[in-house]
C-alpha positions as CSV (number, residue, x, y, z in Angstrom):
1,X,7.7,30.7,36.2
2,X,9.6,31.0,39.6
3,X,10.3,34.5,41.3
4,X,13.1,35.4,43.1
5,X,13.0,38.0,45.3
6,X,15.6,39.7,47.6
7,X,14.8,41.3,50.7
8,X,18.1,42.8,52.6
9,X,17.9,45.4,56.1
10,X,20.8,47.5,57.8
11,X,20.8,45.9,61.3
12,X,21.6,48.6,64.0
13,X,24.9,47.9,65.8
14,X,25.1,45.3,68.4
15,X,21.8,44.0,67.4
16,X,22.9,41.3,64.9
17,X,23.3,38.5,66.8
18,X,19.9,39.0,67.9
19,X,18.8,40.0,64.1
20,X,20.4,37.0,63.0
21,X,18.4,34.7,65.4
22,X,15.1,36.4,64.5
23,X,15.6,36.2,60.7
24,X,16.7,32.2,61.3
25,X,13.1,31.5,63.1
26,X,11.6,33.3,60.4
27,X,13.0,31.8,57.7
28,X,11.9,28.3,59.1
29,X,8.7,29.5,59.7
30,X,8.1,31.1,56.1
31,X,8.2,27.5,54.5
32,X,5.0,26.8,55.9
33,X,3.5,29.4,53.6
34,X,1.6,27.9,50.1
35,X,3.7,28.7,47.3
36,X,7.2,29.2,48.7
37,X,9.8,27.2,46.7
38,X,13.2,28.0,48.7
39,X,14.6,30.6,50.2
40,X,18.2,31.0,51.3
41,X,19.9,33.5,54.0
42,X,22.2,36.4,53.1
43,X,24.8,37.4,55.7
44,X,27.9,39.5,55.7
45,X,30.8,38.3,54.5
46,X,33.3,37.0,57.7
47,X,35.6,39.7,58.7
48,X,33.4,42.4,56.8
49,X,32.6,45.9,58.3
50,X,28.7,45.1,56.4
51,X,25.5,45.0,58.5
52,X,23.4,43.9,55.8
53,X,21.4,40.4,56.1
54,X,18.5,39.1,53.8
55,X,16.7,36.4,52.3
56,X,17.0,35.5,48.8
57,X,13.4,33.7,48.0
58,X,11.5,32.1,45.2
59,X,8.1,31.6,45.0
60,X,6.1,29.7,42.6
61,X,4.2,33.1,41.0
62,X,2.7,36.1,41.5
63,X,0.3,34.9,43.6
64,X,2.2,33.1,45.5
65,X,4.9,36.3,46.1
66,X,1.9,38.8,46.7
67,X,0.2,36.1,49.3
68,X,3.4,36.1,51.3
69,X,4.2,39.7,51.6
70,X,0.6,40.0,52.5
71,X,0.3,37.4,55.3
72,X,0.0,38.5,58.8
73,X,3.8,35.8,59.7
74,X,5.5,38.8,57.1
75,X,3.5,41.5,58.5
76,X,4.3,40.4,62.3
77,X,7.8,39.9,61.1
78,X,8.0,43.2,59.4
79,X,7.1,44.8,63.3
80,X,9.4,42.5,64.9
81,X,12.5,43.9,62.8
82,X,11.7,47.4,62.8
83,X,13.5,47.4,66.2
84,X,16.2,45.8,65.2
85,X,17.4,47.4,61.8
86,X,17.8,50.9,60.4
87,X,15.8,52.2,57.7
88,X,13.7,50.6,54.9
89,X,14.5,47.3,54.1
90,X,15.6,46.9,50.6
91,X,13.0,44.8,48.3
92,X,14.2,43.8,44.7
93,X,12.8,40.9,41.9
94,X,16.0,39.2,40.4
95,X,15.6,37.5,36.9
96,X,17.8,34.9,35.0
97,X,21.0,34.2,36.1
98,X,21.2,37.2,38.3
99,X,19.4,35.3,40.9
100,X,22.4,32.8,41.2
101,X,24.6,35.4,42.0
102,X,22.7,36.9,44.9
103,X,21.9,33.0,46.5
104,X,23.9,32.1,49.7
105,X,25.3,28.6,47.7
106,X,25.8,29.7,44.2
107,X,25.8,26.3,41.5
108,X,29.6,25.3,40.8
109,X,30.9,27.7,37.6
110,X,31.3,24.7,35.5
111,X,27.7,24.1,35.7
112,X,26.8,28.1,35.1
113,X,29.0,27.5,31.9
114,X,26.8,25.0,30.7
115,X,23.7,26.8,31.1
116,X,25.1,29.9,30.3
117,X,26.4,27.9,26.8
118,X,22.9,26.2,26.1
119,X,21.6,29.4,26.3
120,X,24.1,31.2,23.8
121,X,24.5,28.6,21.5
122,X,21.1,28.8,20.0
123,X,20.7,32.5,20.1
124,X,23.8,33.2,18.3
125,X,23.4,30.8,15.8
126,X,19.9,31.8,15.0
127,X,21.0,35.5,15.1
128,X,23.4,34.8,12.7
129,X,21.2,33.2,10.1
130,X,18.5,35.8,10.5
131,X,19.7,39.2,11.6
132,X,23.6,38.4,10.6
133,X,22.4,39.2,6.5
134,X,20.3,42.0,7.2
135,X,23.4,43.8,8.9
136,X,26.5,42.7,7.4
137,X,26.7,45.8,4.8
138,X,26.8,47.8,7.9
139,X,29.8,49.0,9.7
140,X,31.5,46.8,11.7
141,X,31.2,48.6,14.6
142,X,27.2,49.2,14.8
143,X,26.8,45.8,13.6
144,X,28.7,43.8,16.4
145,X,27.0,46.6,18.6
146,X,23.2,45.7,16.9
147,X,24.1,42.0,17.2
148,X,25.1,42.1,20.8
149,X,22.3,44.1,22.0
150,X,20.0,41.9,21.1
151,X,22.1,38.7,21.9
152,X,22.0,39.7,25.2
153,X,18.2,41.1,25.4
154,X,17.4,37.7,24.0
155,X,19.3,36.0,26.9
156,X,18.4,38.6,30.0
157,X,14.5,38.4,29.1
158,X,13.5,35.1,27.0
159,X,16.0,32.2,27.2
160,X,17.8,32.4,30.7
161,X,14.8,32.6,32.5
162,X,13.7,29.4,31.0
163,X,17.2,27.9,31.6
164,X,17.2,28.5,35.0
165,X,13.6,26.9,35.4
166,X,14.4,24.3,33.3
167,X,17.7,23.6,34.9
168,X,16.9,24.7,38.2
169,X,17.3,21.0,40.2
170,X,20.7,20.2,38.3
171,X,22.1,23.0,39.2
172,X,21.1,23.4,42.9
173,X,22.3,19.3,43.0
């Protein structure tokens, strides 16, 4: 299964430009690297006050993620940015449809509807002929609440994931 991963760094002030040409050369660089299935670049929003710039990038596994971040192109380009940014950069795993969110070209909504329906449709409807007789004696509340939960535990961890794999060219087309 794909891995997205986001890496973001505060770039000191007056340094973007410079930043920004660095992580560009990088970025085309990285795709020479075994494994690497896309990556796209964050940058601040026009007009924004925000010195924050990134990669959002997906690799085809673990092994593929650990071999990048331990190649000596990351490594040199870990040195090179040191002088350019302030503090840690930031380094976070995205899962599901949370990855869509954080990419630089998001799919159109109508086509995050469909996924996002194809998803639900299933899980609700086999929630409601399993779990939906075990709870309906309960209160209303804590039953919608025991339903939900795992709706959405269902979705976060098991069926999105496989969505966005399975969907993953139609919706980037």
């Amino acid at each position: 299964m794909p891995i997205h991963v986001v890496i973001t760094r505060r770039v000191k002030i007056g340094r973007e430009g410079e930043f920004q040409k660095a992580l560009l050369d990088f970025f085309q660089k990285s795709f020479s690297q075994d494994g690497v299935l896309g990556a796209d670049m964050l940058t601040p929003p026009p007009g924004s006050n925000s010195r924050e710039f990134g990669l959002l990038r997906t690799f085809a596994d673990e092994k593929a993620r650990d071999a990048f971040f331990e190649s000596e192109m990351f490594k040199a380009w870990e040195a090179k940015v040191r002088t350019l940014t302030e503090g840690e950069r930031v380094h976070r795993e995205l899962h599901g449809l949370e990855a869509w969110f954080r990419s630089s070209s998001p799919p159109p909504r109508w086509k995050m509807f469909i996924a996002t329906f194809l998803g639900v449709l299933p899980v609700v409807t086999v929630l409601n002929v399993t779990l939906g007789p075990a709870i309906l004696p309960w209160n209303f509340l804590l039953r919608t609440a025991v339903f939900n939960g795992c709706m959405i535990a269902l979705l976060t961890w098991a069926i999105m994931p496989i969505m966005t794999r399975v969907l993953h060219n139609w919706l980037r087309s």
